[in-house]
Every structure is written in structure tokens, then in C-alpha cells.
C-alpha positions as CSV (number, residue, x, y, z in Angstrom):
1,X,76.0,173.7,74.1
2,X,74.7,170.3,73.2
3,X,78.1,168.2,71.8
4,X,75.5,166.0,69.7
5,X,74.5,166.1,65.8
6,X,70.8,165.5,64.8
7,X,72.2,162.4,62.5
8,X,74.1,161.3,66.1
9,X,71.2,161.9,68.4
10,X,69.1,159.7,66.1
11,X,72.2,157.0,66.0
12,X,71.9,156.7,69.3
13,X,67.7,156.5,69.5
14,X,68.2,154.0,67.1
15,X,70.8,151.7,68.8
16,X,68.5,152.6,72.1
17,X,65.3,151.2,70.1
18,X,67.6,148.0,68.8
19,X,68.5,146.8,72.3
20,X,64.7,147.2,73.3
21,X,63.7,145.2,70.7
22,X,66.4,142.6,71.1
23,X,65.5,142.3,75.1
24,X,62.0,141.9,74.1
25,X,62.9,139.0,71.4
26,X,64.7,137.3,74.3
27,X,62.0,137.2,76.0
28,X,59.4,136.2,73.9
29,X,62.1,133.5,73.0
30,X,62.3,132.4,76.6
31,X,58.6,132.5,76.7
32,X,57.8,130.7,73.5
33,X,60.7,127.5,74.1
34,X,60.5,127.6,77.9
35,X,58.4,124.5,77.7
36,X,61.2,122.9,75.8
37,X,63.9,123.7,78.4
38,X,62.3,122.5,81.0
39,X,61.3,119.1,79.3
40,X,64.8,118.7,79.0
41,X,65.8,119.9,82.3
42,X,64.1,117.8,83.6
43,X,65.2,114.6,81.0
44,X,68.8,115.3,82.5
45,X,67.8,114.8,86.4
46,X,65.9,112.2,85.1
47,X,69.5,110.4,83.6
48,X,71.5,111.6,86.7
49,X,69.1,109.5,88.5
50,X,69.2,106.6,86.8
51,X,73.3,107.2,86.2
52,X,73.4,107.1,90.3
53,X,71.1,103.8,90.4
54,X,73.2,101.4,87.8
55,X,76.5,103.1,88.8
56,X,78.5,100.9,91.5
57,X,79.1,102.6,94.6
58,X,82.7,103.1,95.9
59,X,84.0,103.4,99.6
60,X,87.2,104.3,100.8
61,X,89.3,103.8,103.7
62,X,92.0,104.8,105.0
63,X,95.6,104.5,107.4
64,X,98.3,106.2,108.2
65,X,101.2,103.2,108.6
66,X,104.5,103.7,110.5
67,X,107.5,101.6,109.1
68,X,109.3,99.5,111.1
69,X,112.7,100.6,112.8
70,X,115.5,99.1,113.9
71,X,117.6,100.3,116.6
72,X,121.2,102.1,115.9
73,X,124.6,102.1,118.0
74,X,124.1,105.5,118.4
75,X,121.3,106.4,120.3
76,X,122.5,110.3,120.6
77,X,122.5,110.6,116.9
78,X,119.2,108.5,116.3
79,X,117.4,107.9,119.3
80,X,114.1,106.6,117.4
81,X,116.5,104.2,115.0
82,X,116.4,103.7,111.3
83,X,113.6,102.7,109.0
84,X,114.0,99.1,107.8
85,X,112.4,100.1,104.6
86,X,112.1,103.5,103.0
87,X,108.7,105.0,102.2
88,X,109.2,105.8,98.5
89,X,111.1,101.8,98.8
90,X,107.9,100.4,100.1
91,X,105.4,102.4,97.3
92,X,107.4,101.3,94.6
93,X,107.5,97.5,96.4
94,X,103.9,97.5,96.4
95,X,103.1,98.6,92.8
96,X,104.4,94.9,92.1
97,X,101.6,92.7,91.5
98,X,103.4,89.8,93.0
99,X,104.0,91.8,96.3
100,X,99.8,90.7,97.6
101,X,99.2,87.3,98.7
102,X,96.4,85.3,97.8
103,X,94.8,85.8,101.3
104,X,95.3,89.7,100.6
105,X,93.7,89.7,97.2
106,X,90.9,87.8,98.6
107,X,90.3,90.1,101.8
108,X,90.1,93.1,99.0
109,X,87.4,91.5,97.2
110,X,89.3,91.1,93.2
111,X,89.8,87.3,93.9
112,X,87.7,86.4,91.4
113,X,89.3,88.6,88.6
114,X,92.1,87.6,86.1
115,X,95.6,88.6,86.7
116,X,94.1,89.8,90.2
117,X,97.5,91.2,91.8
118,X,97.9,94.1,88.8
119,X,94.5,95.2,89.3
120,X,95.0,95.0,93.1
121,X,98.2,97.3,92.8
122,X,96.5,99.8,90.8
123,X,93.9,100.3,93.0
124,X,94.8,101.3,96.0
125,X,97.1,104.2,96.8
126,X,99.9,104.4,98.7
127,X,102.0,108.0,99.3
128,X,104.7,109.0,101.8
129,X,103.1,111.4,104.3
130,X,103.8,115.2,103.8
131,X,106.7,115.9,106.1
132,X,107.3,112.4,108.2
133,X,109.6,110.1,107.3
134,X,108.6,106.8,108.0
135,X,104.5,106.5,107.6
136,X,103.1,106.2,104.2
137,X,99.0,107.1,103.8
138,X,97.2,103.8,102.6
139,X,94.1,104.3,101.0
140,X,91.7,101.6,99.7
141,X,88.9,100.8,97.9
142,X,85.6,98.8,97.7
143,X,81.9,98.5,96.6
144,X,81.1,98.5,100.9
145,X,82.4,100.0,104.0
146,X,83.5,96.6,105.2
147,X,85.5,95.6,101.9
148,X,86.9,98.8,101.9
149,X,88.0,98.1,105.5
150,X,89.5,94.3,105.1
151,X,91.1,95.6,102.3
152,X,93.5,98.3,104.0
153,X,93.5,95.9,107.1
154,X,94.9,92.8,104.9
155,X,97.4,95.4,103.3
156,X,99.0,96.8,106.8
157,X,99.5,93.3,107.7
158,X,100.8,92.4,104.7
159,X,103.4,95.3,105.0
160,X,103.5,94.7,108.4
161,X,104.7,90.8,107.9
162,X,107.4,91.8,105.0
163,X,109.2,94.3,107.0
164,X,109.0,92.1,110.0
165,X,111.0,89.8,107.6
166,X,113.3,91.8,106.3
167,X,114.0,92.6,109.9
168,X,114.8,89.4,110.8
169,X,118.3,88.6,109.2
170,X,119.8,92.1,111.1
171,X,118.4,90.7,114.5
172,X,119.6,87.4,114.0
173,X,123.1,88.4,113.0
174,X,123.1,91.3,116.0
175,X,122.3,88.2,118.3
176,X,125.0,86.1,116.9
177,X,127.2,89.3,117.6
178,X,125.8,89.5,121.1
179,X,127.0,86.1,121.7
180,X,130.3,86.2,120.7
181,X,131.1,89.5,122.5
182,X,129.8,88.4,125.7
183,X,131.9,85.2,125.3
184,X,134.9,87.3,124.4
185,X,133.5,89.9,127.6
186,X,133.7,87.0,129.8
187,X,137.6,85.7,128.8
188,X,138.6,89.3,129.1
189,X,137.1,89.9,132.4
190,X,138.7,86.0,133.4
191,X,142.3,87.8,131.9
192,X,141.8,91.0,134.4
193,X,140.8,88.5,137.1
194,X,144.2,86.4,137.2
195,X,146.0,89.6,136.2
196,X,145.0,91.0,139.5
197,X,145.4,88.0,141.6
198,X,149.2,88.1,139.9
199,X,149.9,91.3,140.7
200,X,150.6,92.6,136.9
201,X,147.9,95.1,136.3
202,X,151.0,97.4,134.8
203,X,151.7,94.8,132.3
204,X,150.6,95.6,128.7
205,X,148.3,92.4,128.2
206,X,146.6,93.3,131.2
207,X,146.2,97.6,130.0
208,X,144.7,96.1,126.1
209,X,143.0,94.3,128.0
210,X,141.1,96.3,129.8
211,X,140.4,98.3,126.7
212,X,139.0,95.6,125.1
213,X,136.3,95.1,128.0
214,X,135.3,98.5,127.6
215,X,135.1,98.2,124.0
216,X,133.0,95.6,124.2
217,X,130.8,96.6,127.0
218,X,129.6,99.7,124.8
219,X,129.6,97.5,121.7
220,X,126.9,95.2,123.6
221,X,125.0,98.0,124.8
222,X,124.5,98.8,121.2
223,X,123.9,95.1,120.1
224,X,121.4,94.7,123.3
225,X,119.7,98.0,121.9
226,X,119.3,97.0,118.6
227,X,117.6,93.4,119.6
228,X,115.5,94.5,122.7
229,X,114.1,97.7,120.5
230,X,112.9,95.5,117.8
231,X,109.8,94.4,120.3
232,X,108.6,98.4,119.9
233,X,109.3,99.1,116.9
234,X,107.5,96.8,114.8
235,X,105.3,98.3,111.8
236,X,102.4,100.0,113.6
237,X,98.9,102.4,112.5
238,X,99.7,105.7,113.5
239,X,95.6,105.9,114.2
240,X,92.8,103.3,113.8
241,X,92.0,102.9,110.4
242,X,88.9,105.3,108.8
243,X,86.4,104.3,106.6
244,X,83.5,106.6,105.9
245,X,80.2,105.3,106.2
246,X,78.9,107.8,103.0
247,X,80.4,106.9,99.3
248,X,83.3,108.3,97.5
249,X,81.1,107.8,94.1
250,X,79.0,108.4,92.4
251,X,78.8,112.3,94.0
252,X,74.9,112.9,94.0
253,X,75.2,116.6,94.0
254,X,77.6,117.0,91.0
255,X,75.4,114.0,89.2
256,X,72.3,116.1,89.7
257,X,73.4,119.2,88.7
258,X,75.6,118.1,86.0
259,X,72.1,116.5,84.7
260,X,69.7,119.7,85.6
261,X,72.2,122.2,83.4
262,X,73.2,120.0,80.9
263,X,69.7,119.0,79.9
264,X,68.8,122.8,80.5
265,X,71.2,123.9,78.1
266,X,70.4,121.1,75.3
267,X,66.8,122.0,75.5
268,X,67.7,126.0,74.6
269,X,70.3,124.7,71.9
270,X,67.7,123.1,70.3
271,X,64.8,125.6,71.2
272,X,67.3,127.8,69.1
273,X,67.8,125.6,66.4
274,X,64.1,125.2,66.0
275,X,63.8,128.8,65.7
276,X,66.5,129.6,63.3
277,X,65.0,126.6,61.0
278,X,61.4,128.4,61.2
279,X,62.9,132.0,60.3
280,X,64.8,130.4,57.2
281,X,61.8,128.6,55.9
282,X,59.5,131.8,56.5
283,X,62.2,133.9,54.7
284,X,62.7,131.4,52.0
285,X,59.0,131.8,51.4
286,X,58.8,135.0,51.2
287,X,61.2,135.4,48.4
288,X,59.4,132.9,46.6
């Protein structure tokens, strides 16, 4: 038994006929304004193009810097020795436009802009790496490879010089140390000397003594450690730096297709508009 009504059967006929005609308006649409697309498609490559010819290009390089380290007393605890300067310490440093030298700004190619060191500090990029705790990832920029690459070069050695002197004043004062316990080492081990020669190796000068000399042979171990480690553990690339020989921007591909669909979908906006304007003014006619 058929569930449908004449009146719904012819509904439905109806709606069927509707969606014809509307698919066949479509494309008589498409075939009457696909002129005007395509002009306009093809406007937008033409203004991608000439958006990639006046528009600078921009390389990038990029390094991967190890901080410099100092050695610790205790070797078993820290056997690679503490950062003289903190990652996050060192980012926040060089947002500072009076961190870069002269030489710096110059090697990065902004020497002939005003107030050069805040333009310099904003555009570069500097960001503790993901899960190590002493390299930060440099990145820099410039209209060529080569600027690009003096630029991030200049930088690590700017970095590189800094830490070495904040660095100094801890090795200068553990060799100042080193000195005065080996001096104090040597009157100690003199002590022991005539101590044994005298026979009173019981006597309690002679037992703090020889405390002392052990004391101070670890404690010059330690100060030996921390000044002799200094040599390998300067600020160092963790891998030569990259710089890609292909341009950061402008992206072709995104330039061209952002032109190609955006002057594709102007041209039917207005291919539409057209259209509506024609069916008003043919309607407005008729009622007149």
C-alpha cells in the first residue's frame, strides 16, 4: 500500500523539478560569468607575482649554542659543572638593546638604521632548547644567505665573549685560592716533616695537622678542577651553524594560491552581483 497522498506525491515532483532547475541555473550561471572568473583568476596570480617580485626576501639561519660551564667541587654530583649563565638568564640578557656591539650590529646588516640595537634584539630569536639545559636555539635573519650567516656567527661570539667574562672573576679568585692553599699545603707538610724528624707524631699539633693536609689536598683538587676545566668548557655550537640556501619569505606557493582563489572568488562575487543587478532592473521593468 503506497504510504503517499496525490497532493504529497506532487510535493515531492515539484521539489524534484525545483532542484533541476536550480542545477541547471548554476550552470548556465557558471557558463554565462565564467569569462569573468577567470579574468580575475588570473588578475590575482598576476598580483601574487608581482607581490613576490617587490617583496624583500628573507633568509634564516640557524645554531644550537652550548653555555659555558664551570667546573664544581663535586665532580660526583656534577661531573659536567654548572652553567655560568642560565638559558632563560641569557634570552632575557639579549632582548637588551645595549647587549650587541657595534661590530655585531654591523655584521647583521641594521648598522645603518636608527636606534639599531632595539631593532637588532627584536629580530632574531633566541629559545632554550626543548629538554637540555644549557644550549639555547639562535635563529637569525637577513635579506641573503650570507647576512643571515654573519649575523648568527657575530651573535655566538658575542655570547661567547660575555660569558667568557663573566667567567673570569670565579677563575681568578679559584686561582688566588689555589695559591694560598698550596702555600698553606706546603707549611703543613714542612710541620709533619719536623714533627717526624722530632719524634712527636702522637702530639696533637702534629694529628690537626695532618688533617689539615688532607683537607687541603681535596680542597685543591677541587680548585685545580675548576681552573683546568675552564679550557673545555668554554661557550661552544653544538653543530655548525645552518643557513638554507632557499627563502623563508615570501612562500611562492601560498602567494600563488592565495592569489589564484582569491581573484577566483572576487570574479564570482561580482559575476553574482552583476546578475542580481540585471534581475532587479528586468523586474523593475516589468512592473512598470
Amino acid at each position: 500500500m503506497d504510504s503517499l497522498t496525490p497532493n504529497s506525491k506532487t510535493s515531492t515532483i515539484q521539489a524534484q523539478d525545483e532542484s533541476e532547475i536550480s542545477l541547471i541555473d548554476i550552470l548556465r550561471f557558471l557558463k554565462s560569468a565564467y569569462k569573468v572568473i577567470l579574468v580575475f583568476g588570473v588578475l590575482g596570480i598576476a598580483l601574487s607575482i608581482a607581490y613576490l617580485a617587490i617583496t624583500p626576501k628573507q633568509y634564516e639561519a640557524t645554531a644550537q649554542i652550548a653555555m659555558a660551564q664551570i667546573g664544581t667541587a663535586n665532580t660526583n654530583i656534577n661531573p659536567l659543572g654548572a652553567n655560568i649563565e642560565e638559558p632563560a638568564l641569557l634570552v632575557s640578557r639579549m632582548s637588551i638593546p645595549t647587549s650587541f656591539t657595534p661590530q655585531t650590529i654591523a655584521a647583521c646588516g641594521v648598522d645603518d638604521s636608527g636606534n639599531a640595537g632595539a631593532i637588532l634584539s627584536k629580530s632574531i630569536k633566541l629559545t632554550p632548547a626543548k629538554g637540555v639545559a644549557n644550549v639555547v636555539e639562535l635563529k637569525t635573519f637577513g635579506p641573503s644567505q650570507e647576512v643571515a650567516l654573519s649575523c648568527a656567527n657575530a651573535i655566538f661570539e658575542l655570547i661567547k665573549t660575555t660569558q667568557s667574562q663573566i667567567l673570569t672573576p670565579y677563575i681568578d679568585e679559584a686561582k688566588s685560592k689555589l695559591a694560598d692553599d698550596e702555600l698553606r699545603l706546603a707549611k703543613a707538610k714542612d710541620l709533619v716533616a719536623k714533627a717526624d724528624k722530632f719524634g712527636s707524631v702522637m702530639s696533637t699539633a702534629y694529628l690537626s695537622t695532618r688533617d689539615e693536609i688532607r683537607y687541603l689536598l681535596d680542597e685543591i683538587t677541587a680548585l685545580k678542577n675548576v681552573v683546568t676545566s675552564n679550557q673545555n668548557r668554554t661557550t661552544h655550537l653544538v653543530a655548525p651553524i645552518y643557513a638554507s640556501d632557499l627563502p623563508i619569505s615570501p612562500k611562492k606557493r601560498i602567494a600563488l594560491a592565495g592569489g589564484l582563489f582569491g581573484g577566483l572568488f572576487l570574479g564570482l562575487l561580482i559575476a553574482l552581483a552583476r546578475q542580481m543587478i540585471t534581475r532587479i532592473k528586468s523586474e523593475a521593468g516589468g512592473v512598470l
